[in-house]
Structure formats: C-alpha cells, structure tokens
N, C-alpha and C positions, 0 to 999 in steps of 0.2 A: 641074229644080227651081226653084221660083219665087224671085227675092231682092225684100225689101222692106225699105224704108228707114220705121223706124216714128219719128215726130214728135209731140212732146209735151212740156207743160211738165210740172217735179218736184212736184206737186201730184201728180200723176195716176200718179206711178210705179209703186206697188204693181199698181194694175191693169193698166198695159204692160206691166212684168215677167212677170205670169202669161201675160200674151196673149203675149207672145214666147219664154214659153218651152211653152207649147201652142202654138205654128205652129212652131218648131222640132222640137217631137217627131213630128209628123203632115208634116215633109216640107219646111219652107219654109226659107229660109235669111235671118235677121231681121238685120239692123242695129242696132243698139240703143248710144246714145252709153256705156252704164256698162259694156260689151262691146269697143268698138272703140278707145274713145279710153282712151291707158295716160297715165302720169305725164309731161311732158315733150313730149308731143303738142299739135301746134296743131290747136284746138279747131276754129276757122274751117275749117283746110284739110280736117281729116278729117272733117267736116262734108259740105261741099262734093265731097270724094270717096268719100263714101257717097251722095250722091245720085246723082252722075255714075255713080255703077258699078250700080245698083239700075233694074231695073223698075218698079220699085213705090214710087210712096210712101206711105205710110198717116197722114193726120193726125190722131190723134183729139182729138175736138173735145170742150172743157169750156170754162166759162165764163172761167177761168184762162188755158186754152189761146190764146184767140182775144185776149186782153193782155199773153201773151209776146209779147218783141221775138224771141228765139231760133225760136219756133214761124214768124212770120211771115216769118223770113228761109228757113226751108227750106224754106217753102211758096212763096215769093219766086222762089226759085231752081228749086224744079222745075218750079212753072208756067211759069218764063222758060223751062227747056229744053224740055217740052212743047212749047211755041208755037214754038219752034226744030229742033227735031227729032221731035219726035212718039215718043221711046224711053223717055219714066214717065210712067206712067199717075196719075193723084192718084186715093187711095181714102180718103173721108169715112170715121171711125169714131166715130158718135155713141155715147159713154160719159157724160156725162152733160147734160143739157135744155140749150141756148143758142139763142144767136140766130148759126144757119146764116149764113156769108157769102153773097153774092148770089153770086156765082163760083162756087159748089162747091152753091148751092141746087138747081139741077136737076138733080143727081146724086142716084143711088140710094145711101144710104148705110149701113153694117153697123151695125145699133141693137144697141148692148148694154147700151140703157136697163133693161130690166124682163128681161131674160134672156138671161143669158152665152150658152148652148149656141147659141141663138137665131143672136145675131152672130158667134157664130164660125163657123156655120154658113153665113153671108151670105157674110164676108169670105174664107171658104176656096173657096167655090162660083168666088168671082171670081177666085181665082189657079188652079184649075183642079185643086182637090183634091175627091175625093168625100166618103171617107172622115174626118172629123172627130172621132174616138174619139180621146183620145191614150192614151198607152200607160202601163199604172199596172201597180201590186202585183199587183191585183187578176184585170187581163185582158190580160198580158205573151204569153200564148201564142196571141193573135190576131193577134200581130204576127210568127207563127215566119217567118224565110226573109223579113221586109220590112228592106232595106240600108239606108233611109232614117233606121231608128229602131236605138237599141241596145237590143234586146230582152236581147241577153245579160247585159248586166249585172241584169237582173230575174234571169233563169235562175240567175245566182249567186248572188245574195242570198238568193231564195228556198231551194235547196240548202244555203245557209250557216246560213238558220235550220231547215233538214229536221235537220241535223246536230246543232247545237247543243243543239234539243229531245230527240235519241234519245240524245247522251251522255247528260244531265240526266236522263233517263228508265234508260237504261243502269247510272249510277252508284246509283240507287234500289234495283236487284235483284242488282248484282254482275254484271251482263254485261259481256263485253269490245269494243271496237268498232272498227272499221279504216273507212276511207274508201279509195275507190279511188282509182287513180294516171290515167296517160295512158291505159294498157292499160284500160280502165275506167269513164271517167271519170263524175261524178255519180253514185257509186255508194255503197253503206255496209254494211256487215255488221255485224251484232249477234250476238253467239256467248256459248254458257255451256258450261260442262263443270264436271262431276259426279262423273265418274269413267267406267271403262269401260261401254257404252253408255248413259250416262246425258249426252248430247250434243245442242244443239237451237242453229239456227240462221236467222237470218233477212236475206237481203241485199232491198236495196231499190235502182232504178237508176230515172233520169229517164231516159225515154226518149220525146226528142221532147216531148210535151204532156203525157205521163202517166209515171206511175207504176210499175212492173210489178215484183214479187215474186221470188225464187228461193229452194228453202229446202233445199238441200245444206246438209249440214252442213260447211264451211267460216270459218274467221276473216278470211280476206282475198277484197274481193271481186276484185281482180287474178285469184286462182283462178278465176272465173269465166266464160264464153262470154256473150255476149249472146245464145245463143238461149237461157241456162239462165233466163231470164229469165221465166219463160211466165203467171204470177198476173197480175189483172190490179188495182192495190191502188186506184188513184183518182187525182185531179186535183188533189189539195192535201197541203200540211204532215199534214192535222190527217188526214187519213185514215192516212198511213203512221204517226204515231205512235200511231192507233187500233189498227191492226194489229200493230202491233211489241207493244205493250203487252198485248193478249191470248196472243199468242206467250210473252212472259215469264211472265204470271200461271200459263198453263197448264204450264208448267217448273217454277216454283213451287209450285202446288199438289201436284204430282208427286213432285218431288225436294227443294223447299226451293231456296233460292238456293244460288246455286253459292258453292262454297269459296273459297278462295284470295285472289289478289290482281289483279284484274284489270287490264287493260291499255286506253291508249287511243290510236290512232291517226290523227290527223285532219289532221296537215301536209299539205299540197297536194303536196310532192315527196319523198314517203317514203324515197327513197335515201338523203336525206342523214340521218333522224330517229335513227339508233339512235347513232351514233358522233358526231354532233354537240358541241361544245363547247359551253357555256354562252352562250360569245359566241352561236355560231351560234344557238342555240335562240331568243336573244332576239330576233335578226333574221328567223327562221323564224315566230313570231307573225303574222307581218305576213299571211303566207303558209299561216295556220291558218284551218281551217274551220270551226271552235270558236269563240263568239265570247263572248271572258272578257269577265267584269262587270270586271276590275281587269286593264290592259295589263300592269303589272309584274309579274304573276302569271307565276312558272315552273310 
C-alpha cells in the first residue's frame, strides 16, 4: 500500500481534503497535516516525520502554493532527501494554472486543471493503483471482499435504511416486523395475522450483493435457513420495498389490514429487547436499525 505525504498551502484545502480522502478510500495511505498533527504536537517535527516515513510526496501546485514558506520547506526537505537517498519520490499535482518551478518542470505532472477523474487517474497510475473508482452509496458492492476499503459500513447503512423504509411502510398496513440477529444477519421479516389461516408473510435477507426473498409464514427471520431464501428480489432498497409493499396490498385487498396491535423489532441484539430497562433501551437506540427522526424518542 502506497504512503504519501500530500503538501499544500490552506488556500487549497477543500480540494486536498477530497483528494485525500478519495486515495485513501481506493488503497493509498495519505498524510495530511489536519490528520496527523493533534493539539500540542510539534508542527516542524511531525512535519519532518511525515516526510521521512512516506514515499511519496505529493505537492500540489497553486499560485498560493508556490509563496508559502511551509510548502517550500517540505518540498525543501524532500528534495534534500531525494538527492540523499533516493526513498521520495516528489509527484507535481497541478490543481490550479502557475508558473511550474524549473526543478519539478520536466516532470510529468497529475493535471486536475479541467478534470478531477482525469488526475486522479494520473496520480493513482503513479502509485501503482488501477482501479480509481472510490467506493460510494451508490457502488459499495464492487468493492465486496476488497480489505483496503470499508465496504461494510455501506453494507450497514444501506440495511439500516432497507429497515427503516419497511417499518415506515409496515406501520402504514398494521404489519409487524422482526430484524434478524447473528443467526441471521441482514435479514427482516414482515408478518400480518388475521386470524386462522388468514396469515402472510414476507422475510427479505442481503445476501452478498443482492437481495433474496422467503415467504414462510414466519415473524422472526432467526426461524429461518439461508437456503429458505430462494426469490430472487433485486439490488437495491427500492426494489425490496417495491415487493414488500405489493405483498401487504394484496393482504389487504383480501383481508383488510390486520387487527390488533402490532409489534416492532429492530435492536441489533434482540436478547436483551424484551426485559430491558428503560435505562437499557435508551442505550440500545444506539444499536437500533430503526433510524428515529427524534434520538429521545422511546
């Protein structure tokens, strides 16, 4: 995994920040002074040993850039080590128009003049990454099984709002809803009852990249087997709520909404949910898959 020590005057922050935090998602491991250096920290020394411990240095070049004193000192010092050891490499990152040092002019440099993708595509080729996609909402299961990125936390989020949208949807028709446990996990059942066989149920489980259906009638998907799994629902939110939602209407139309007083189950560690204190419940929030418009809300 590449390190790079990226250099720049606070002019130019907003656009290092993104760039440092797109080459940290796709693999690189960045240095960035609003990252390393805490309260109490000598600024010179950690400085000095981010460049000593880094590969890379990255200066990106603005017209600001090139009349900091802080920019020319790190550039100062890597070139000193360069010509000393040959173990950092200096990588030009033209961000916006100047007049190139003569030292760093016959260098090919990452232009992210007139388009981002463009130079990030430049400056990732040079540390030795292919792939330049970083990893979002939208294309987190391109990344299943890559240790470099935290796909999981998309994996969760995204589940958290599968969840959220089917209660919401759930509390509409009077259905009741369980979220699975360990035995389970990423799973949801949707359940109504009527009375005797007048009973309809729908579990939904992420599996892997997709989707996939069971439709025992069951409340809890814990009761369930991963091979009961066998529909095949879709790749997104919006399909499982498409599907759950004709499963209710057509309950509905049938029988009318179910009676009673439904129930909802979404804490992450449902052992503790039924006997829980007040205290506990409030700390159990944290740990819900539910995700309340109001934290104080019991």
């Amino acid at each position: 995994m590449p390190n790079l020590f990226l250099s720049h005057t606070s002019v130019d922050k907003p656009f290092v920040e993104k760039l440092a935090k797109d080459l940290r998602r796709i693999g690189v491991n960045v240095w960035l002074d609003k990252w390393e250096i805490q309260v109490g920290d000598s600024i010179t020394w950690k400085i000095e040993e981010g460049i000593r411990e880094n590969e890379y240095l990255g200066i990106v070049l603005s017209p600001e850039a090139l009349t900091s004193e802080w920019v020319k000192s790190e550039l100062g010092a890597a070139w000193s080590r360069q010509m000393k050891t040959k173990k950092i490499d200096v990588l030009p990152i033209l961000y916006r128009a100047c007049d190139i040092p003569s030292f760093l002019a016959d260098r090919k440099y990452a232009n992210f003049q007139n388009d981002y993708q463009t130079g990030l595509e430049e400056l990732s080729a040079k540390l030795g990454i292919k792939n330049t996609e970083t990893i979002s909402k939208s294309n987190w299961r391109k990344f299943i099984g890559n240790t470099s990125v935290n796909w999981k936390s998309f994996r969760e989020n995204e589940y958290m709002d599968l969840v959220t949208i089917l209660v919401d949807r759930a509390k509409e028709y009077n259905w009741s809803v369980w979220t699975g446990g360990t035995k389970n996990p990423y799973s949801i059942t949707c359940s109504a009852w009527a009375g005797h066989e007048k009973a309809s149920s729908i579990s939904i489980r992420l599996s892997g990249a997709k989707y996939m259906a069971a439709f025992d009638n069951v409340i809890n998907p814990n009761n369930l087997r991963v091979s009961d799994f066998t529909f095949y629902v879709g790749n997104s939110v919006e399909e499982c709520e498409e599907a759950v939602w004709r499963k209710m209407e057509d309950f509905k139309n049938t029988y009318g909404n179910p009676p009673g007083i439904a129930s909802y189950s979404t804490t992450r560690f449902a052992r503790f949910h039924e006997d829980a204190t007040k205290l506990a419940n409030k700390f159990l929030q944290h740990f819900d898959w539910y995700r309340k418009e109001d934290p104080s809300e019991e």
